[in-house]
C-alpha positions as CSV (number, residue, x, y, z in Angstrom):
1,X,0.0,0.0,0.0
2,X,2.8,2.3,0.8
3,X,4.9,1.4,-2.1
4,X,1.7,2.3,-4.5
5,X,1.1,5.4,-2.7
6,X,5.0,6.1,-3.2
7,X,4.3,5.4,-6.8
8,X,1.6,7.3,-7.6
9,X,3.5,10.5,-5.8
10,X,6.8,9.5,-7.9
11,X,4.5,10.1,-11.1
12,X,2.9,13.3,-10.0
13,X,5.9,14.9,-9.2
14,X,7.5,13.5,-12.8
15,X,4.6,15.3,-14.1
16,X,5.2,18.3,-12.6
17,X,8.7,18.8,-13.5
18,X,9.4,22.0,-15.4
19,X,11.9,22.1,-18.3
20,X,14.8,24.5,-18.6
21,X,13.6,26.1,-21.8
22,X,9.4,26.7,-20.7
23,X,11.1,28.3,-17.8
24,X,11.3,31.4,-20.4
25,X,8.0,30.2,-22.5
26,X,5.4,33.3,-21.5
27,X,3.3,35.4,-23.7
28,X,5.8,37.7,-24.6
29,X,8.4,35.8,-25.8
30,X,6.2,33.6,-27.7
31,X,6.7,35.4,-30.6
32,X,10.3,35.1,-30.5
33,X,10.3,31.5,-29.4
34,X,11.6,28.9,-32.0
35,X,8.4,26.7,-33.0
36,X,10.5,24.5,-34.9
37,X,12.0,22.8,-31.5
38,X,8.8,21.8,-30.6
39,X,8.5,17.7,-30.6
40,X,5.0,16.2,-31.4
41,X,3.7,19.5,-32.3
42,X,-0.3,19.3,-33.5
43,X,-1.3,21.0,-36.7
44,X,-4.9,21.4,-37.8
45,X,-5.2,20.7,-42.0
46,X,-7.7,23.2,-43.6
47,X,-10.9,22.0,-43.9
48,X,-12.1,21.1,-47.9
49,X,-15.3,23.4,-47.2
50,X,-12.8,26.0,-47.0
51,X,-11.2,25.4,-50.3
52,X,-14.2,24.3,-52.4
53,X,-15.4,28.7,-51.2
54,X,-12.0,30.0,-51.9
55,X,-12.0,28.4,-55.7
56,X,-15.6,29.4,-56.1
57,X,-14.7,33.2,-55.3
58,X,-11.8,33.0,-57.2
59,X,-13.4,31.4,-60.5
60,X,-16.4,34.4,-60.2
61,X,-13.5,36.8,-60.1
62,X,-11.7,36.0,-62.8
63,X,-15.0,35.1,-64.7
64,X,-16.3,38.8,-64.3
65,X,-13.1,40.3,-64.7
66,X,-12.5,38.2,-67.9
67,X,-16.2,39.7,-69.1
68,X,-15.4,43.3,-68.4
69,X,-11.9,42.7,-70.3
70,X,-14.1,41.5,-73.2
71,X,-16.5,44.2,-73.8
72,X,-13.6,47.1,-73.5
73,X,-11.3,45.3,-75.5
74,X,-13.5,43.5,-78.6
75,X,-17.3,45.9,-77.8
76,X,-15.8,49.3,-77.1
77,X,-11.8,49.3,-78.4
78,X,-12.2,50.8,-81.2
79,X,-14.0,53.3,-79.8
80,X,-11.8,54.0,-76.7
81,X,-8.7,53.5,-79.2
82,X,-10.2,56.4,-81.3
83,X,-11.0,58.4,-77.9
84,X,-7.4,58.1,-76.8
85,X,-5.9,58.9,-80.1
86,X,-8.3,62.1,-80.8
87,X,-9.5,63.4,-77.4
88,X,-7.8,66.8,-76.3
89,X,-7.8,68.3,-73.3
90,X,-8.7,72.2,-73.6
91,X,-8.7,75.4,-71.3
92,X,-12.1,77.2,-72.0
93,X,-13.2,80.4,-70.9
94,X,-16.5,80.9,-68.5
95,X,-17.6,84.2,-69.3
96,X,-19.1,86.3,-66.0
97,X,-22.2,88.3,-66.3
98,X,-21.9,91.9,-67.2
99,X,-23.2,93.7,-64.4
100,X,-26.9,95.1,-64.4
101,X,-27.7,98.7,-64.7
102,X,-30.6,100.4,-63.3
103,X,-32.3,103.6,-62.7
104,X,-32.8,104.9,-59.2
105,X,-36.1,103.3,-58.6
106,X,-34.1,100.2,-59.9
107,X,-35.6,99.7,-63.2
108,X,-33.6,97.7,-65.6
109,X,-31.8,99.8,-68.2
110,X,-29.3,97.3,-69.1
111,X,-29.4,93.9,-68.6
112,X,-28.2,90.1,-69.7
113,X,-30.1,87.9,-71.6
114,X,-29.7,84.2,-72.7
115,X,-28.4,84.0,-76.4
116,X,-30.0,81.3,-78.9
117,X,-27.1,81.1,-81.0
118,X,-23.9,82.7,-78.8
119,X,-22.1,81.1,-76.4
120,X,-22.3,84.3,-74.6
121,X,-25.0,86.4,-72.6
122,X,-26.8,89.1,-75.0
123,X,-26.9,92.4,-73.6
124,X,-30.5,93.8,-73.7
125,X,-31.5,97.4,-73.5
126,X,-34.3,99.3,-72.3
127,X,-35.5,101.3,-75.6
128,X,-36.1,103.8,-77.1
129,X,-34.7,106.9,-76.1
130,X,-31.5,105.3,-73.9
131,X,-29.0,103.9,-76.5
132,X,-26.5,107.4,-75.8
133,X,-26.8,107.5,-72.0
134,X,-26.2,104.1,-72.0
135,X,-24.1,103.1,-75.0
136,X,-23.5,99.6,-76.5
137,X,-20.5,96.6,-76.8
138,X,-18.1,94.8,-78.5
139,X,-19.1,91.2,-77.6
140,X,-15.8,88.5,-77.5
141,X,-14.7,87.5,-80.4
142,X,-13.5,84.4,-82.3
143,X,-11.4,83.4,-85.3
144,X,-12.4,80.5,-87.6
145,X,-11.0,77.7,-85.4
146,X,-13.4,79.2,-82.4
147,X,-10.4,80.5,-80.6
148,X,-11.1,84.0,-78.6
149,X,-9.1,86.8,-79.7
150,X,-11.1,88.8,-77.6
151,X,-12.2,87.4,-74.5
152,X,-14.1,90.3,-72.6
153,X,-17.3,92.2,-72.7
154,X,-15.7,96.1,-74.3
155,X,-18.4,99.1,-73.5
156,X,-18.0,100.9,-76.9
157,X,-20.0,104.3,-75.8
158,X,-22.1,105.7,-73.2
159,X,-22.4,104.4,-69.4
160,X,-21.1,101.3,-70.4
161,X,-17.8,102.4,-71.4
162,X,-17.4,104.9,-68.4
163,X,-18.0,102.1,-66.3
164,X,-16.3,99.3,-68.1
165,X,-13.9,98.1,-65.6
166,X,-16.9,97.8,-63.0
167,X,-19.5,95.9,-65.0
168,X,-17.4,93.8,-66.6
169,X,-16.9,91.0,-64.1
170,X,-14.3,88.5,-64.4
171,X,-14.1,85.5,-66.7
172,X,-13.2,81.9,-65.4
173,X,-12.1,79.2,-66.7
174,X,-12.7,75.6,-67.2
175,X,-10.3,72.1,-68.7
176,X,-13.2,70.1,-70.9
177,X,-12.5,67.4,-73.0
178,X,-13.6,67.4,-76.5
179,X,-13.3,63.7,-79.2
180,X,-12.4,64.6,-82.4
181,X,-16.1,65.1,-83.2
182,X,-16.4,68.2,-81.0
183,X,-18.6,65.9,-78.3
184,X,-17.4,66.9,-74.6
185,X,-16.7,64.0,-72.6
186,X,-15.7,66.0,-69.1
187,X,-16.0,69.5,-67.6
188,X,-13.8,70.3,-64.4
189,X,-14.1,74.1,-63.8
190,X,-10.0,75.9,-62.7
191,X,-11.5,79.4,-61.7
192,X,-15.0,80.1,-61.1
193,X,-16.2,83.8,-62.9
194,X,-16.9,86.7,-61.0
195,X,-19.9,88.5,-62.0
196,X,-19.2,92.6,-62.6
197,X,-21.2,94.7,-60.1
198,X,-24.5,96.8,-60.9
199,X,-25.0,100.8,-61.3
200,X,-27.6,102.1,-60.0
201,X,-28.0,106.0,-61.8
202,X,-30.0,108.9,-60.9
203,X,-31.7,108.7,-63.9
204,X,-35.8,108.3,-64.0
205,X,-36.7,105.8,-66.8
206,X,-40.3,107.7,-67.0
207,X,-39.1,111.0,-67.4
208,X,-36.3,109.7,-70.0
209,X,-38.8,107.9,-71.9
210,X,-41.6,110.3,-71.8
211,X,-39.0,113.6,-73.1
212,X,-37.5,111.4,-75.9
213,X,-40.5,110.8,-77.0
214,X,-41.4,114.5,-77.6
215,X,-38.3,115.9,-79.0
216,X,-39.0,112.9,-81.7
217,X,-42.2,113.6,-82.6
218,X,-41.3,117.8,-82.5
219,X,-38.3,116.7,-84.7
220,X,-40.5,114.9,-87.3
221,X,-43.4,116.6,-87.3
222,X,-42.2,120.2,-87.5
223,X,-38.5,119.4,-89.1
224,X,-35.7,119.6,-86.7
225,X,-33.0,118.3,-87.8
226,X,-32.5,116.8,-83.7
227,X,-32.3,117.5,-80.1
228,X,-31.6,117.4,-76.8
229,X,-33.0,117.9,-73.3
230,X,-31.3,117.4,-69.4
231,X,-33.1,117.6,-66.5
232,X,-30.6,117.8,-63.5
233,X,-30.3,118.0,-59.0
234,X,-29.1,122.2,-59.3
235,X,-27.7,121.5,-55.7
236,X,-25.9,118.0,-56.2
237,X,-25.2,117.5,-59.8
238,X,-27.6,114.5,-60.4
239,X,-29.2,113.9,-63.8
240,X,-32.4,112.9,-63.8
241,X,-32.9,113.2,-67.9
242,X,-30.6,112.8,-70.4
243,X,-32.1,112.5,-74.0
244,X,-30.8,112.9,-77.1
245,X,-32.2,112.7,-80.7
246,X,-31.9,111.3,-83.7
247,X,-30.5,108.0,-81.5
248,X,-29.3,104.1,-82.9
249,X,-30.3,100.6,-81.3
250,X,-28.0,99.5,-79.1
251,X,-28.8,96.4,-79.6
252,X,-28.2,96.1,-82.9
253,X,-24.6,97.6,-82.9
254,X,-24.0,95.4,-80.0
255,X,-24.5,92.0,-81.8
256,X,-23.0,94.1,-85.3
257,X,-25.1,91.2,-87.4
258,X,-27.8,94.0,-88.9
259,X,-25.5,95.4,-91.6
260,X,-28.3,97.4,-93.5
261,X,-29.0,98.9,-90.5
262,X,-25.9,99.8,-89.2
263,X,-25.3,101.0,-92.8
264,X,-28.0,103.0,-92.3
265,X,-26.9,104.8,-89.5
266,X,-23.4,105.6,-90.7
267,X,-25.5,107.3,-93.9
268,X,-27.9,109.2,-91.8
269,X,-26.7,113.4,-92.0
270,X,-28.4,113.8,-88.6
271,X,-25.6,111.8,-87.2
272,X,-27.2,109.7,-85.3
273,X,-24.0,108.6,-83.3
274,X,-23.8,111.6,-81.8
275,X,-24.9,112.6,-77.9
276,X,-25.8,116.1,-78.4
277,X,-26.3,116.1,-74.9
278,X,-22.5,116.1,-74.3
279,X,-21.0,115.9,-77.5
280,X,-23.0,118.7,-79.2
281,X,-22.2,122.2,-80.1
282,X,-25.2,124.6,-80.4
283,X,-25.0,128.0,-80.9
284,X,-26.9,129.2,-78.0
285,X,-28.7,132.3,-78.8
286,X,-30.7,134.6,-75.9
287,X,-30.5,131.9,-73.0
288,X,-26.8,133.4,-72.3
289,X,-28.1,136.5,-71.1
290,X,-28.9,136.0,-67.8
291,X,-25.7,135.1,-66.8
292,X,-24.0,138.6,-68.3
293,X,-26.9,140.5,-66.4
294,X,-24.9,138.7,-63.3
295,X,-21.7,139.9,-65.0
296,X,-23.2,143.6,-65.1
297,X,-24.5,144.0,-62.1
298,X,-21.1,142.4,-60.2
299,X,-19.1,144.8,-62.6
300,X,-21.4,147.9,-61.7
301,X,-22.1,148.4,-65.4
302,X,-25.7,149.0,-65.0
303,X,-28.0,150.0,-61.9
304,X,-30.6,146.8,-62.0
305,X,-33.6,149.5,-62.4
306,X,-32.0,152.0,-65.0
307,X,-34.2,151.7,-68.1
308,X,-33.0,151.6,-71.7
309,X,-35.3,152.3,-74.8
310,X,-34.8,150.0,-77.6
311,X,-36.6,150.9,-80.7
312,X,-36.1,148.0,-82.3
313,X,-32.3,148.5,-83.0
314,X,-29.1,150.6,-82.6
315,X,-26.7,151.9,-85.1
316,X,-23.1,152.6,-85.0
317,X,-20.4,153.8,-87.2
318,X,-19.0,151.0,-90.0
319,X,-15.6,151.0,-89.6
320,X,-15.0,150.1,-93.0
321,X,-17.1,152.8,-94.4
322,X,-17.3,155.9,-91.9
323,X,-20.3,158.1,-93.8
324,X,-22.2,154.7,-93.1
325,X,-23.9,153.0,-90.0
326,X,-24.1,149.4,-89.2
327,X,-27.0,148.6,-87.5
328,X,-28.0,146.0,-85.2
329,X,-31.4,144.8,-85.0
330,X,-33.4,143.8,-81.9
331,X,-36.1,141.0,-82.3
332,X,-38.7,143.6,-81.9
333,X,-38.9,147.0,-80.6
334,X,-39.1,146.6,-76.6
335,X,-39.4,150.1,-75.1
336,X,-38.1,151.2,-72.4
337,X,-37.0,148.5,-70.6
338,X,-35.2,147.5,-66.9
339,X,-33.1,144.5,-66.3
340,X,-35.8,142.4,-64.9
341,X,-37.7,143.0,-68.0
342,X,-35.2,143.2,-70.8
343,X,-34.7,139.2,-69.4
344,X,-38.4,138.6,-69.6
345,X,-38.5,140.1,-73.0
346,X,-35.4,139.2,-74.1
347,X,-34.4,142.6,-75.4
348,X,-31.4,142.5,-78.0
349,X,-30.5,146.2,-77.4
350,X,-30.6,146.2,-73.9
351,X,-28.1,143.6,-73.9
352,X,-26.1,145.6,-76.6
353,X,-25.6,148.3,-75.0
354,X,-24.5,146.8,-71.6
355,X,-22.1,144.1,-73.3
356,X,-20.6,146.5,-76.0
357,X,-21.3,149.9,-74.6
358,X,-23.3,152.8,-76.3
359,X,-23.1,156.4,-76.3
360,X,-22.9,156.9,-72.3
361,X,-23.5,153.7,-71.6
362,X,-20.8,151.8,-70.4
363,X,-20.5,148.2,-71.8
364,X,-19.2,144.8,-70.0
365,X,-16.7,144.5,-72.8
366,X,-15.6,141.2,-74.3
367,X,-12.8,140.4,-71.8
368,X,-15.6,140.4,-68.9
369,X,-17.7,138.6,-71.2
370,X,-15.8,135.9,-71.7
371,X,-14.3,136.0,-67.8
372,X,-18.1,135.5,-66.4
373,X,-19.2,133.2,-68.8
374,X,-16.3,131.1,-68.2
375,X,-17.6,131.9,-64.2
376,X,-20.4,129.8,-65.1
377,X,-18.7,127.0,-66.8
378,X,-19.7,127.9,-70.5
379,X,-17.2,127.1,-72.6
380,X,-15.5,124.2,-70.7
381,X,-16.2,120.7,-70.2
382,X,-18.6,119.7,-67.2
383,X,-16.4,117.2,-65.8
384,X,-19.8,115.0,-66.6
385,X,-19.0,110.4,-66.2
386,X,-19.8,109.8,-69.9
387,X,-16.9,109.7,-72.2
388,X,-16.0,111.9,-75.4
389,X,-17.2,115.4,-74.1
390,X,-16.7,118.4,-75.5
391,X,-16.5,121.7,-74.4
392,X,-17.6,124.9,-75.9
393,X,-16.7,128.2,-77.5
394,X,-16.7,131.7,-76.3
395,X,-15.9,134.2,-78.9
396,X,-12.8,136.3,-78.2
397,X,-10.1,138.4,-80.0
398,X,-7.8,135.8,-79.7
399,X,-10.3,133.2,-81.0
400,X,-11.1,135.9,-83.8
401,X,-7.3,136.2,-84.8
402,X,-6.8,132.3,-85.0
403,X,-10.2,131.7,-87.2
404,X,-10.3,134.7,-89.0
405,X,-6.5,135.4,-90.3
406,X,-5.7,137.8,-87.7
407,X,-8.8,140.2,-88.1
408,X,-8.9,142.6,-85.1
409,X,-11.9,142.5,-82.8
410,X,-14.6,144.8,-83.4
411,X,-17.5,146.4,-80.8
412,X,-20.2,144.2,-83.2
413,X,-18.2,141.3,-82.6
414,X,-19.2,142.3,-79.0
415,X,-22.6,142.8,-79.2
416,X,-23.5,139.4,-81.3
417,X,-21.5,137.7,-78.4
418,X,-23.3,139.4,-75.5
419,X,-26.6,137.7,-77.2
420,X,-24.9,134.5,-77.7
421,X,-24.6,134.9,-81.8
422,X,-21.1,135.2,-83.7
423,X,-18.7,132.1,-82.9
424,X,-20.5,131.0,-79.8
425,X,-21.6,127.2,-78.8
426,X,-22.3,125.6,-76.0
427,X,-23.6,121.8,-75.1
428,X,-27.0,121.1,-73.7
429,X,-25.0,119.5,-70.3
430,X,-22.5,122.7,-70.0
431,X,-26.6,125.0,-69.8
432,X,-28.1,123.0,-67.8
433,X,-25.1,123.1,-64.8
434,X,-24.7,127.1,-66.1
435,X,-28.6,127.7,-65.3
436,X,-28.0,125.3,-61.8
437,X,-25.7,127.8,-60.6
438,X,-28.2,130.5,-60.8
439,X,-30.9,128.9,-60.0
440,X,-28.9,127.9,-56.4
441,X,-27.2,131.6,-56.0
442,X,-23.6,130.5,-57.3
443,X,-22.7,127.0,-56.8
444,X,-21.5,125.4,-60.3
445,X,-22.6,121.4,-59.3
446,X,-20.7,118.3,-61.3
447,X,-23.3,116.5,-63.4
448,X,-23.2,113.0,-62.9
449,X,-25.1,109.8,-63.8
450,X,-24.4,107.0,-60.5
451,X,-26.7,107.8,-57.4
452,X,-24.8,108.5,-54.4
453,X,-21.5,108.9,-55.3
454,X,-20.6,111.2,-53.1
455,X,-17.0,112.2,-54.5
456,X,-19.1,113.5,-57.6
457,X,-21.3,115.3,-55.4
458,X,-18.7,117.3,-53.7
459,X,-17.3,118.7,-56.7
460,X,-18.5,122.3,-56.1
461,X,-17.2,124.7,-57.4
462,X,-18.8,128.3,-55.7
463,X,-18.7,132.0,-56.7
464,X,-18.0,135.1,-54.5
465,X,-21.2,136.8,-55.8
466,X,-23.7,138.8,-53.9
467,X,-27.1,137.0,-53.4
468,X,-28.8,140.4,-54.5
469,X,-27.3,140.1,-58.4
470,X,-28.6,136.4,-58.3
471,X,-32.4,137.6,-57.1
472,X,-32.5,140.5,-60.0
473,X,-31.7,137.7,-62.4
474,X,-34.8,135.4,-60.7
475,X,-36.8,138.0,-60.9
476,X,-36.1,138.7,-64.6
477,X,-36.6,134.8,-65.3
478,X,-40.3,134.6,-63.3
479,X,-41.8,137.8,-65.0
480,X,-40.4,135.7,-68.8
481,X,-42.6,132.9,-67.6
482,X,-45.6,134.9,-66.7
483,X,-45.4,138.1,-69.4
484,X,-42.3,137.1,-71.2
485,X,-40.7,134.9,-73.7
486,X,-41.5,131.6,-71.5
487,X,-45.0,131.7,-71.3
488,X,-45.8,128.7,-72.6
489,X,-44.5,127.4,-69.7
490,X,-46.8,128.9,-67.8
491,X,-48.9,126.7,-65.5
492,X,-50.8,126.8,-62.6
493,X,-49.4,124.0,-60.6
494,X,-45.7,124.8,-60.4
495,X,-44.3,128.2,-59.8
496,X,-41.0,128.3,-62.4
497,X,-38.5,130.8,-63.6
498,X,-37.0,130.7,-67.0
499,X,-35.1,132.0,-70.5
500,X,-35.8,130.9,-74.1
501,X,-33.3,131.4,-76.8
502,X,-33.9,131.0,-80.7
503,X,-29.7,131.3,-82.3
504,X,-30.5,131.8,-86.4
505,X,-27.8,129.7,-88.1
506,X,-26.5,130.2,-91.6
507,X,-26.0,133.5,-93.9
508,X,-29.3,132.9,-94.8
509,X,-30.6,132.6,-90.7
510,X,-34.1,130.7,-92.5
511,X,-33.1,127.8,-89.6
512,X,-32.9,128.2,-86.2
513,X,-31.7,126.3,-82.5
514,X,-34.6,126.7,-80.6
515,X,-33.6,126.8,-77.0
516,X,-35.1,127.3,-73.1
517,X,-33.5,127.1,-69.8
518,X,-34.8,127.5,-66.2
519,X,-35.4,125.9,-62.5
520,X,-38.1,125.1,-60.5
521,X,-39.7,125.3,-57.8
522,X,-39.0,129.1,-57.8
523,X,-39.4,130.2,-54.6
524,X,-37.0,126.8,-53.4
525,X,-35.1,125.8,-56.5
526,X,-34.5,122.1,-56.6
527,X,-34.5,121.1,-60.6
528,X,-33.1,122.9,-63.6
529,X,-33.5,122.2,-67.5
530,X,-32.6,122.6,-70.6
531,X,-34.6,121.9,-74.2
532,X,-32.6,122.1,-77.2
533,X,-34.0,121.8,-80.6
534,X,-31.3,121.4,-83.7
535,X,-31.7,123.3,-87.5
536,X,-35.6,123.7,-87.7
537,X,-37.3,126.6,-90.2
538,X,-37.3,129.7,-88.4
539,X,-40.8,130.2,-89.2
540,X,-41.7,127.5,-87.1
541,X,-44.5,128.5,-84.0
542,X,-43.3,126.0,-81.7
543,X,-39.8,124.7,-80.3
544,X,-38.0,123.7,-77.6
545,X,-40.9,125.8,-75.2
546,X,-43.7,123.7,-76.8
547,X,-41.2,120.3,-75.3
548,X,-41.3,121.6,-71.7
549,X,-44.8,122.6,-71.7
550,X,-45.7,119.0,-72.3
551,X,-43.1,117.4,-70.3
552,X,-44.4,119.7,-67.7
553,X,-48.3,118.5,-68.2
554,X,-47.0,115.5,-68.3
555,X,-45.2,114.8,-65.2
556,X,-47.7,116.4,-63.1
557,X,-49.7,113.6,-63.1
558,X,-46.9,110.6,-63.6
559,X,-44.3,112.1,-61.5
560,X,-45.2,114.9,-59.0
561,X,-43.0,114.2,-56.3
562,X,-40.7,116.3,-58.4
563,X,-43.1,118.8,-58.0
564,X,-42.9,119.2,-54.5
């Protein structure tokens, strides 16, 4: 029994006995441990179920890969041979959207539209009676192999080249890829465009609409040749009207496809490319003279209520025959007449004898002529954000000697200039700021086209003239309204003070510009105006007054906040 139980403890303890080398067998070592000492080492096989899945995947595999190597290689390798051989890769522009322009109650003037057969955006208009104020483009353009020469949107005239560089945008770009039979495969845009900002002017589309209509219909109906008319802010310089006739589509020049039309415009004599608002020079007739009453009265020429009589003209020595008199006509005989009524009148030799002098009256003289017109701006450019224009011309002895071969100035030369005759011309725009800076007791105003641009606002120029010389003046310019020249523009809803002007033109003078200037409210002015109306008979009854009178009627029922 003992030996047994001796036995059975020899056994467990043989069991138990621990080799040298599992001393160091542990988990982290295992990794490092030599399997291949291992005696009598187990391995499980892997089972068939195992292998029969693994073939089955692998024949599908190779089964649908062999499938899809088929159809690319015998279905579609010609084609994808042809694709590879002929595809190119090309850099295409994205052309932005030209910015929008509006008037100030934000109705479209110009806009974009979707083109049937351009890859581009048309450019639509609001018309008639905008194409000058806002001008037209030169769309991009390609050569034969569709390639742009030209990549950008190009304002040609008007707003839209003054403004170019802000409604323009900014084109993007894009990598597309084209087969040899021009079919795009992919589009992956580079740059994204940018689209050009907006304008918002001070213009009023009604207003615009309504006076281009009338100087047309004038123009047609009673043969004018043309004209012009600018409503404008006399205390900021904002321009509310700017209208000019004969005008083109600018639409049509835009797109540059209507040939017979275009054609047509190049052949019109009333050159219809031209913005006689700006651009034009009008000889301007009797609306000058309020401004050299201002001259007078600040050069102590004349006491404001010192009468002259004009008996319908005044004669002086001919200094090229002495035993003879020239004479200079008035446009009927006046009377005796004060400064405040030679203005409502509109008396030639009142004006005469204060710009040129006669017997003891003393004249203004041609050197103060010039110096107060220029006061006013006449004869300069107005500084006005449309491109190409012009200023005018004040007669001069200098002027005389370049144009006329070195002929000395003469006292007639003096008196046609004093009534705005001879070599003088003005623009509609250069009147309309003149007439602003008496209509606000001196302050010569920047005309301008984008609401609220302040740095255009500020550029005021202002004149060290006595409020008193301005009032004689707005005296002179009520009473032509109510008894004078200007009463067609009289109406009982709006108080206004104004001067007409009719310049005859040619040797002949059987045509005539047909002008009136003036501001209203009176008693607050807020608005001035000019009408011109270009080359019409001179026996015409109705001119650029008749224009106002309507637009007048007119806006006091469509727009009478103006009014106010």
């Amino acid at each position: 029994m003992i030996i047994k139980i001796f036995r059975k403890q020899k056994i467990k303890n043989a069991n138990s006995f621990v080799e040298p080398d599992e001393i160091f067998l542990d988990s982290k070592n295992l990794q490092n441990f030599d399997r291949q000492q291992f005696e009598g080492r187990i391995e499980k096989p892997i089972s068939k179920k195992t292998i029969f899945f693994v073939g089955l995947f692998f024949l599908l595999f190779l089964a649908i890969f062999s499938t899809r190597l088929g159809y690319l290689q015998i279905q579609k390798g010609e084609a994808y041979l042809d694709r590879s051989q002929n595809n190119t890769l090309e850099k295409q522009i994205i052309f932005s959207d030209r910015g929008i322009i509006y008037d100030r109650n934000k109705k479209e003037l110009a806009w974009n539209k979707e083109g049937t057969d351009t890859p581009t955006a048309i450019r639509a208009y609001l018309s008639p009676g905008f194409s000058h104020l806002l001008g037209y483009l030169s769309y991009p353009m390609q050569d034969k192999s569709g390639n742009y020469w030209q990549s950008e949107f190009i304002g040609k005239d008007g707003l839209e080249k003054q403004y170019n560089s802000e409604l323009k945008g900014e084109n993007g770009s894009k990598i597309v890829e084209i087969d040899a039979h021009k079919v795009i495969h992919s589009e992956n845009i580079v740059n994204a465009p940018k689209r050009g900002a907006d304008l918002i002017t001070t213009i009023d589309w009604r207003i615009q609409a309504e006076l281009f209509t009338l100087i047309k219909n004038l123009s047609q109906s009673n043969s004018f040749s043309g004209g012009a008319g600018v409503l404008i802010n006399a205390n900021n310089g904002e321009i509310l009207t700017s209208v000019s006739f004969p005008e083109y589509d600018s639409e049509i020049l835009s797109l540059g496809k209507d040939t017979k039309k275009i054609n047509g415009y190049l052949d019109d004599k009333r050159k219809v490319f031209l913005d006689r608002t700006i651009s034009g020079l009008y000889t301007p007739g009797s609306i000058v003279k309020p401004f050299f009453a201002i001259g007078a009265l600040a050069e102590d020429v004349i006491d404001p209520y010192k009468k002259i009589l004009s008996t319908g003209s005044i004669s002086i020595p001919n200094p090229y025959f002495p035993d003879q008199k020239t004479v200079f006509k008035d446009w009927r005989a006046q009377g005796w007449v004060d400064m405040r009524q030679a203005i409502a009148v509109s008396s030639d030799v009142y004006f005469y004898e204060i710009g040129g002098g006669f017997e003891s009256q003393k004249g203004l003289g041609i050197l103060n002529i010039e110096k107060y017109a220029e006061l006013f701006g006449i004869g300069e450019k107005t500084g006005v954000d449309l491109p190409d224009e012009k200023g005018g011309v004040i007669p001069s002895p200098l002027w005389k000697i370049k144009n006329f071969n070195g002929e000395a100035w003469r006292v007639g030369d003096t008196y046609h200039t004093v009534i705005g005759q001879y070599g003088f011309q003005v623009t509609p725009m250069e009147m309309a700021r003149a007439v602003s800076a008496i209509a606000n007791y001196g302050s010569l105003v920047t005309p301008h086209y984008i609401l609220g641009d302040a740095t255009m606002e500020n550029k005021i120029s202002k004149m060290n003239l006595k409020k008193e010389y301005f009032d004689v003046v707005h005296e002179g310019m009520r009473q032509s309204v109510l008894v004078g020249t200007s009463s067609a523009i009289s109406v009982p809803y709006l108080q206004i003070a104004s001067k007409t002007g009719t310049a005859q033109l040619g040797a002949n003078k059987n045509r005539v510009n047909s002008w009136i200037i003036g501001f209203f409210p009176y008693q607050n002015p807020k608005y001035a105006f000019t009408i011109m109306m270009e080359s019409g008979p001179s026996s015409n009854n109705v001119g650029a007054s008749s224009i106002m009178r309507q637009l007048l009627d007119w806006m006091s029922v469509n727009t009478p906040e103006y009014f106010e």
